[in-house]
KEPANU-569684 format. One record per residue (C-alpha): x, z negated, y. Coordinates in Angstrom, 1 decimal. Layout:
N
X,Z,Y .
...
END
This chain:
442
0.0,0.0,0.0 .
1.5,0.5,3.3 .
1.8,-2.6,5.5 .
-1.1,-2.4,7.7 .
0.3,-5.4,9.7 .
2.5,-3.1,12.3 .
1.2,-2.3,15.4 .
-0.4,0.8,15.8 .
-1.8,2.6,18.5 .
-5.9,2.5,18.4 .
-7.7,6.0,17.8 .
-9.7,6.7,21.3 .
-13.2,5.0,19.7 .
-15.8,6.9,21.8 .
-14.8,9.9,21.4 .
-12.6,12.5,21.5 .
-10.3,14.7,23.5 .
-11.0,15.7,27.1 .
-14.5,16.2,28.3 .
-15.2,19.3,30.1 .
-12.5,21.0,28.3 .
-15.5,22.5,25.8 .
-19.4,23.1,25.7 .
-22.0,24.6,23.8 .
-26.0,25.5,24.2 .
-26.6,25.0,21.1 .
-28.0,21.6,22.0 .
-30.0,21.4,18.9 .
-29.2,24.9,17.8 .
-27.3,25.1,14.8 .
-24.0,26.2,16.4 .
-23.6,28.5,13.1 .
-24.4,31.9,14.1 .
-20.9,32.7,11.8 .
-20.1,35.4,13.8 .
-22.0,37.9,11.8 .
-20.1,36.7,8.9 .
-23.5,35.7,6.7 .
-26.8,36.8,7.9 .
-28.0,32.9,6.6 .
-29.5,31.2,9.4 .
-29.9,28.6,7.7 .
-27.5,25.5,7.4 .
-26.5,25.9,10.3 .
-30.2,26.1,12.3 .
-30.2,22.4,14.0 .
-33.0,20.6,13.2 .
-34.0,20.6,16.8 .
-36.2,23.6,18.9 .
-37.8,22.5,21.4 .
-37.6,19.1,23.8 .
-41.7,19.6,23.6 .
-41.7,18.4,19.7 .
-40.8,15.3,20.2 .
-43.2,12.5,21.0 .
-45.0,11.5,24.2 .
-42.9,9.2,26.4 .
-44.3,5.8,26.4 .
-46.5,5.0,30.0 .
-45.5,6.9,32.5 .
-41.9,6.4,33.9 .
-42.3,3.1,32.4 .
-38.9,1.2,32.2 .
-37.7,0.2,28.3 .
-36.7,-2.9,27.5 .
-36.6,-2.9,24.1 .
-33.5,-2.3,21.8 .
-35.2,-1.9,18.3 .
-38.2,0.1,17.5 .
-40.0,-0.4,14.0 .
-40.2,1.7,11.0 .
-42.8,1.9,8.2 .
-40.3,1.0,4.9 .
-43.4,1.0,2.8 .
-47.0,0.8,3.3 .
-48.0,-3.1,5.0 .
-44.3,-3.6,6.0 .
-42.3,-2.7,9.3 .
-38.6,-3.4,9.8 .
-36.5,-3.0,12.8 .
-34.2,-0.7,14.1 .
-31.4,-0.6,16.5 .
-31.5,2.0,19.1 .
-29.4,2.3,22.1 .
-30.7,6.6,22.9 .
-34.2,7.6,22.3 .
-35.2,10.8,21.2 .
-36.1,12.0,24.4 .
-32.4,10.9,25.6 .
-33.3,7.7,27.5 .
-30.7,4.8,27.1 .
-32.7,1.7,26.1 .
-32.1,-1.5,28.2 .
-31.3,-4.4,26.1 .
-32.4,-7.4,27.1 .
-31.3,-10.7,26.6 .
-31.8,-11.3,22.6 .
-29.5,-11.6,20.4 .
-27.9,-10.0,17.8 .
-29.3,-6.6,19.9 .
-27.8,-7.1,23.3 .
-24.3,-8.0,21.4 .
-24.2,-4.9,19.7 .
-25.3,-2.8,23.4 .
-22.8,-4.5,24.3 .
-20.3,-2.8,22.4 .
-21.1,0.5,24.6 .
-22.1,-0.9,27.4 .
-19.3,0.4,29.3 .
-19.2,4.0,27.5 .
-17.8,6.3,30.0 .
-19.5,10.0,30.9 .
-16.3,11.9,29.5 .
-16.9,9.6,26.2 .
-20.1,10.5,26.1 .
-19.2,14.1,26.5 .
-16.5,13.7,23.6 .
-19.3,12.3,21.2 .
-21.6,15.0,21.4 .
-18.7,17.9,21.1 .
-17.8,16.2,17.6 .
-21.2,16.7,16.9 .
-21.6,20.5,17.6 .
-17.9,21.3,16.5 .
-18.5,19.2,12.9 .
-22.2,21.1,12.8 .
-20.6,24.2,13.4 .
-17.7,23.7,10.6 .
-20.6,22.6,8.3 .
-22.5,25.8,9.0 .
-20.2,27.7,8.4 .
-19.0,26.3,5.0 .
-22.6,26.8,4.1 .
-22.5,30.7,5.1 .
-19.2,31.1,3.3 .
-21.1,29.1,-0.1 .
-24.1,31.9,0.3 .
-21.3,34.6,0.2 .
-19.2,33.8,-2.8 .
-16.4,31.8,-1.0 .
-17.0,28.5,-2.1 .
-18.5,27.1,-5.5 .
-20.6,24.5,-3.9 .
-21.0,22.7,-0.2 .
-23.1,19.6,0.1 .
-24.0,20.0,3.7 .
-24.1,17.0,6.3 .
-26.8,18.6,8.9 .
-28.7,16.0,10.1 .
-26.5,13.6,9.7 .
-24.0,14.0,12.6 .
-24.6,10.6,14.6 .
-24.4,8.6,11.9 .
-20.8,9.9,10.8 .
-19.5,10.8,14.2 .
-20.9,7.5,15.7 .
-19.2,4.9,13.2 .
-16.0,7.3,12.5 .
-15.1,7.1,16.1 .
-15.6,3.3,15.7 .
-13.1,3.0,13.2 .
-9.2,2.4,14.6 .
-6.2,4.0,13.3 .
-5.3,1.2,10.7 .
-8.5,1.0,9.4 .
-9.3,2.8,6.0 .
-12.1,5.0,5.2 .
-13.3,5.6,1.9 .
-16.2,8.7,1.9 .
-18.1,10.4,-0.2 .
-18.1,14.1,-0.3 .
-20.4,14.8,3.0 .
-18.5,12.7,5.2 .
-17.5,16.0,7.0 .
-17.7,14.0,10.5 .
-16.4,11.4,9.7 .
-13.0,13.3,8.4 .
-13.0,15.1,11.8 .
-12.6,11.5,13.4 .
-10.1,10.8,11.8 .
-7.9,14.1,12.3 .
-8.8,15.7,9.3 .
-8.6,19.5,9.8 .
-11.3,20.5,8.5 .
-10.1,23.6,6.6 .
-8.4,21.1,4.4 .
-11.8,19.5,3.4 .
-12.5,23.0,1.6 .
-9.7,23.8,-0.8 .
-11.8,21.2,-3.1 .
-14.9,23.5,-2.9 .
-13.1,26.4,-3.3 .
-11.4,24.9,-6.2 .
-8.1,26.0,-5.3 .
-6.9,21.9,-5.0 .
-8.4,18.5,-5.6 .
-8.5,17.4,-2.3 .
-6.5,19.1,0.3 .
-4.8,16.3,2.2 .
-2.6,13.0,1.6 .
-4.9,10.0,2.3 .
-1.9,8.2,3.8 .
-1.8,10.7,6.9 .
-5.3,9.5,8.6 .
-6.4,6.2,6.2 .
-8.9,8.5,5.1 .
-9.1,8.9,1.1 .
-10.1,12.0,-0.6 .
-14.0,12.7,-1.6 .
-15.6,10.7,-3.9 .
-18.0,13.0,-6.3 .
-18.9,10.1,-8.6 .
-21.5,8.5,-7.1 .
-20.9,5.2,-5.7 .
-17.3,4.2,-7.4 .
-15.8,4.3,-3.5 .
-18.0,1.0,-2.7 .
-15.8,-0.8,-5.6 .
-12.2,1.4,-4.1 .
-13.1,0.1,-0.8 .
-13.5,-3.8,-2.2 .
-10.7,-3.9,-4.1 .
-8.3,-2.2,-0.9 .
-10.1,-4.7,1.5 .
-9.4,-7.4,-0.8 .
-5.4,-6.4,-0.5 .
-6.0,-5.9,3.5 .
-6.7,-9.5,3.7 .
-4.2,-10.6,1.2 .
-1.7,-8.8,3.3 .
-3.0,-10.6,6.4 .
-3.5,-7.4,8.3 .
-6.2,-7.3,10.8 .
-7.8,-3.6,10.1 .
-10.9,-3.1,8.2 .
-12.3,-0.6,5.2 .
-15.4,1.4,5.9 .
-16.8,2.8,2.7 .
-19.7,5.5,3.3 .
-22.9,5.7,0.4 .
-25.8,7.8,0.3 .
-29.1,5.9,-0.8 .
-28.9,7.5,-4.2 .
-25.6,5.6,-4.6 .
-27.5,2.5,-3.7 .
-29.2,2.3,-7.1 .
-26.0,2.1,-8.8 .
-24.5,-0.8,-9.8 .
-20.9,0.0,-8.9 .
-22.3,-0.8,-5.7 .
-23.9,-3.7,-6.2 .
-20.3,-5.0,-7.8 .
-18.9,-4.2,-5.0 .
-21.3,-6.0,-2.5 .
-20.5,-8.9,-4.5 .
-16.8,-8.7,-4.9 .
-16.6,-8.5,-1.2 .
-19.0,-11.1,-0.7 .
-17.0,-13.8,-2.8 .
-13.4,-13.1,-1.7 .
-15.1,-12.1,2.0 .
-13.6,-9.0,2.3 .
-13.2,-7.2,5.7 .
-15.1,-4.2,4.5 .
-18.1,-2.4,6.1 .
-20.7,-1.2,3.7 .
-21.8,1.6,5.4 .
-25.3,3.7,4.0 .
-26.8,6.6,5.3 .
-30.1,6.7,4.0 .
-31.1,10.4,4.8 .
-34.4,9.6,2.8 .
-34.0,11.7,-0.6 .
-31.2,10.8,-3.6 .
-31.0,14.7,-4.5 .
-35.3,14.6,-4.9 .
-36.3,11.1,-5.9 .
-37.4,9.3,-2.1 .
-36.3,6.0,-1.1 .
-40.3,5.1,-2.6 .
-38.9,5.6,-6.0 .
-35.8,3.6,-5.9 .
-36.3,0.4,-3.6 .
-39.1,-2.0,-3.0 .
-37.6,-3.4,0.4 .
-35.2,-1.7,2.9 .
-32.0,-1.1,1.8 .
-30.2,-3.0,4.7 .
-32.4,-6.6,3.3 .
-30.1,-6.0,-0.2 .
-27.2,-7.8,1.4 .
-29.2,-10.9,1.8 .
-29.0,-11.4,-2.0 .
-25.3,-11.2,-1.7 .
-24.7,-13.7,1.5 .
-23.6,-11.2,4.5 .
-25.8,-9.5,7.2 .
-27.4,-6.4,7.0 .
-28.4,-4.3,10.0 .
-30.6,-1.1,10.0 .
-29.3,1.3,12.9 .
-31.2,4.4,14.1 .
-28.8,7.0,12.6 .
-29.6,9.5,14.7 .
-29.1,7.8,17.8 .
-24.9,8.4,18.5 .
-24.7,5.1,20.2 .
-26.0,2.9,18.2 .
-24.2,3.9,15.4 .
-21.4,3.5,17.3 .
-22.1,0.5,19.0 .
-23.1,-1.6,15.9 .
-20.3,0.3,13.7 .
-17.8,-1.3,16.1 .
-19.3,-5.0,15.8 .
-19.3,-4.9,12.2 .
-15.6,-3.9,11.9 .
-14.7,-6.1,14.7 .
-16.3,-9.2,12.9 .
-14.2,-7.6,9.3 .
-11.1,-7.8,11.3 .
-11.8,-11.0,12.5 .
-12.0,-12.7,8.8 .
-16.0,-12.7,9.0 .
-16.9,-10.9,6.1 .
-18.5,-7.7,4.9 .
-21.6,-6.5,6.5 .
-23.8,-3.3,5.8 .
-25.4,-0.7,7.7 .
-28.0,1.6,6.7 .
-28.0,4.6,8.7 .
-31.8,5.5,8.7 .
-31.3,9.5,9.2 .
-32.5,12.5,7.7 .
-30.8,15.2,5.7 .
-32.5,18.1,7.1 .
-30.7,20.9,4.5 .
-30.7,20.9,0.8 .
-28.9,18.2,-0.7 .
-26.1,20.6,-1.6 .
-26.2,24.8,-1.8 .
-27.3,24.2,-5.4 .
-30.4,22.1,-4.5 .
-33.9,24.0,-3.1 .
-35.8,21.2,-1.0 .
-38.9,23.1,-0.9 .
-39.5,22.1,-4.3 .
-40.1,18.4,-3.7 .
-40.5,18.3,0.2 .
-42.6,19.6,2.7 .
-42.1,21.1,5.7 .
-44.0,19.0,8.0 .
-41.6,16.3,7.3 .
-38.6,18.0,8.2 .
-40.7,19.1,11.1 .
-40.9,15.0,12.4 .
-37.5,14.9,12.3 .
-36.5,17.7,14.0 .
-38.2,15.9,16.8 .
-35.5,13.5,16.0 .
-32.3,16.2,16.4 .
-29.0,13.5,17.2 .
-27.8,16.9,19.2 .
-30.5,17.5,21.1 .
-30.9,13.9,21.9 .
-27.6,13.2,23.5 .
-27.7,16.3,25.2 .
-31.1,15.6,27.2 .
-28.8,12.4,28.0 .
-26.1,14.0,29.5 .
-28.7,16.6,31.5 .
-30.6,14.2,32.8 .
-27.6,11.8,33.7 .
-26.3,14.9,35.2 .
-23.1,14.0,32.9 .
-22.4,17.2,32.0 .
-23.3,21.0,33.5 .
-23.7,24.2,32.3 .
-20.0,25.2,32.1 .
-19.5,22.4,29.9 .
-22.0,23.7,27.5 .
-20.8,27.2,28.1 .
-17.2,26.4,26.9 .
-18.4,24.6,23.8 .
-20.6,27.2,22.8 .
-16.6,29.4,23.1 .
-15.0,26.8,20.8 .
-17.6,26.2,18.4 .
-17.4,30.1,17.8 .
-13.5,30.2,17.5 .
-13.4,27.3,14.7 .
-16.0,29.1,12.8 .
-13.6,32.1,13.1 .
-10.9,30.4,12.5 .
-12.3,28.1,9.3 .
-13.4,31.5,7.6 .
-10.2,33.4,8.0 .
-8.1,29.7,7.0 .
-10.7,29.6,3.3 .
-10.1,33.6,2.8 .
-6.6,33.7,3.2 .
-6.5,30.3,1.0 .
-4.1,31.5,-2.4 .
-5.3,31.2,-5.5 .
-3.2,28.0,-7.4 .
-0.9,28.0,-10.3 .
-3.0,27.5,-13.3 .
-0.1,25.2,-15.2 .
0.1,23.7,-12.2 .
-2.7,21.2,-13.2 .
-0.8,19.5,-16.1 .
2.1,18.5,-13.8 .
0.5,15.3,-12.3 .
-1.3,14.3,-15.9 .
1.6,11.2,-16.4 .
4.1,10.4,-14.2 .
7.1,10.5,-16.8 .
5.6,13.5,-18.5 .
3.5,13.4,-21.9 .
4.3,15.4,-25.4 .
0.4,16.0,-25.8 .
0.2,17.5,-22.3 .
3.7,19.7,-22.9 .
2.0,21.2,-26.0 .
-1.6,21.8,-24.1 .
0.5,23.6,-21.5 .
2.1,26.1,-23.5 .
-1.2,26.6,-25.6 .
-2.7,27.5,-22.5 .
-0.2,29.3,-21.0 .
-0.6,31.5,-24.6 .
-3.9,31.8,-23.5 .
-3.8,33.1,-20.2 .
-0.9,35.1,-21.4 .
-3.5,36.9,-24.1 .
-5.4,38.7,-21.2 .
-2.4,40.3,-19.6 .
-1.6,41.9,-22.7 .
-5.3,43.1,-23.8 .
-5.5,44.0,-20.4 .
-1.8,46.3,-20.3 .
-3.2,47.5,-24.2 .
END
């Protein structure tokens, strides 16, 4: 492990490089045109037409007060939720209650260019994403798992993180990688099947996806568990879907970090369907209540609201660093594409539903922010819209251009001091690939 103990300089938490320096109108709009490189529109379509879908403001010019709206978790019970950034882009005034106004606090004094930073990450990582989905559609990758919906959640808590901390994701964690530096051509030598993984963890404390489903939440424990052993004052954030919730890797690893009070952050984004089986079909209370039974908070944030997920993503690793413990946090958010290219939605969803969120579009939302707080103009959107086209360029020429691997190569790394079962399966399978050229040269 390296010593996590030496000073290191903090990763900019709101955000991202200079403000102003990009733009884009696709507010909402998927930012995934791909350059007439796929005539898919979808993927990258944002979830988000019109500012008219979403719902009536509450009494007219009426000042909020409130931090924490309620959703229905099941028919008869209500549960709250932290938001900082309605959908209609208002900032909500905390008032004096706690835990709520503690976590405001945390942005509280989030600066326009930050703000400005946090919404490019979320057009540039929808934009990547769309763009990996339109290269799936034409034959260049074997599978994408696309994070549309989704980008507040992971853009909000990975700019939360610092550069000691470790981050252990899943395999849509496509925001959060771009947080922490992670080019994101290298996230798709995996789904091209040209490497397994594409990048050394070490370089950004950012581990390599995670396909089995929910063995990160016990990787996480166990590295948190050496973090504080080490006396280091960094955290471990370990990302979960709600499908992984139901497994019981992850309920080990709630209560391994709960009994040696790790400083790891349990964080779930619920984007309501586990492949096609609902949240309905796999919990009877809200998912953020589970870590009551285990003796550390819980917090539902609106994960489509950039600031909150930000804001309460920074308390709970502050109170990790600070020896207090694991919390969770269930991003309540919405996966607005299929669950990967391999899935069809329609089949167990309807449209309407996805049309309710789309009211919800994180994009759209932090963009009628900045308009109205006249935090950003037209230039800014207008040069973003220019560099969400050249990554898109530049992530399709990077996968085409990607060469095909050594096909020994994969029985290198089997043992460290070598193996005489794995020397005779490489040469039977060199004999084998060796057949074709011949049949092929008869």
């Amino acid at each position: 492990m390296t010593d996590s103990t030496a000073a290191r300089k903090p990763r900019r938490s709101a955000g991202s490089k200079a403000a102003g320096t990009t733009g884009t109108k696709a507010a909402g709009t998927t930012a995934a045109k791909a350059a007439g490189t796929t005539g898919a529109k979808a993927a990258g379509t944002t979830a988000a037409k019109a500012a008219g879908t979403t719902g009536a403001k509450a009494g007219a010019g009426a000042k909020r007060t409130t931090r924490t709206t309620r959703t229905a978790a099941k028919k008869g019970s209500e549960t709250e939720l932290v938001q900082l950034l309605t959908p209609e882009g208002e900032r909500v005034e905390p008032t004096g209650k706690a835990p709520y106004a503690e976590y405001a606090g945390y942005v509280a004094g989030i600066t326009p260019d930050e703000l400005r930073g946090l919404y490019r990450d979320m057009v540039l990582t929808r934009r990547f994403d769309a763009e990996a989905t339109a290269l799936q559609r034409q034959g260049e990758l074997g599978l994408w798992a696309s994070l549309l919906g989704q980008e507040a959640a992971q853009i909000g808590s990975g700019r939360a993180t610092r550069e000691d901390d470790y981050v252990f994701p899943t395999y849509r964690e496509h925001g959060v990688a771009w947080c922490r530096g992670v080019d994101p051509t290298n996230l798709l030598g995996m789904f091209r099947g040209v490497n397994h993984g594409g990048w050394d963890p070490n370089s950004n404390n950012f581990h390599l996806y995670t396909i089995v489903i929910g063995s990160q939440a016990l990787h996480a424990t166990g590295y948190a568990m050496g973090v504080a052993k080490d006396g280091a004052d960094s955290g471990v954030i370990a990302y979960f879907g709600d499908g992984a919730s139901s497994q019981g890797d992850v309920s080990e690893a709630f209560n391994f970090a709960a009994v040696y009070n790790a400083p790891v952050v349990f964080f779930c984004q619920n984007n309501q369907w586990a492949i096609s089986e609902s949240n309905e079909k796999q919990t009877r209370v809200p998912l953020y209540q589970r870590a009551q039974g285990f003796g550390f908070p819980g917090v539902r944030v609106d994960g489509n609201d950039v600031l909150a997920s930000l804001a309460v993503t920074r308390w709970a690793l502050d109170r990790a660093r600070r020896g207090e413990g694991p919390a969770l946090i269930e991003a309540y958010t919405y996966r607005m594409g299929a669950h990967t290219t391999s899935d069809d939605p329609s089949r167990y969803r309807h449209d309407d539903e996805r049309a309710a969120w789309e009211a919800k579009d994180p994009i759209l939302r932090l963009r009628r922010h900045l308009e109205s707080a006249h935090h950003a103009d037209e230039g800014f959107f207008a040069e973003l819209e220019t560099e969400s086209e050249a990554l898109g360029k530049r992530v399709r020429e990077v996968v085409r251009a990607m060469p095909d691997p050594d096909r020994l190569a994969l029985f290198e790394h089997v043992y460290a001091d070598g193996h005489a079962l794995v020397d005779e399966e490489r040469v039977q399978f060199a004999a084998y690939q060796a057949s074709f050229a011949e049949s092929e040269g008869a």
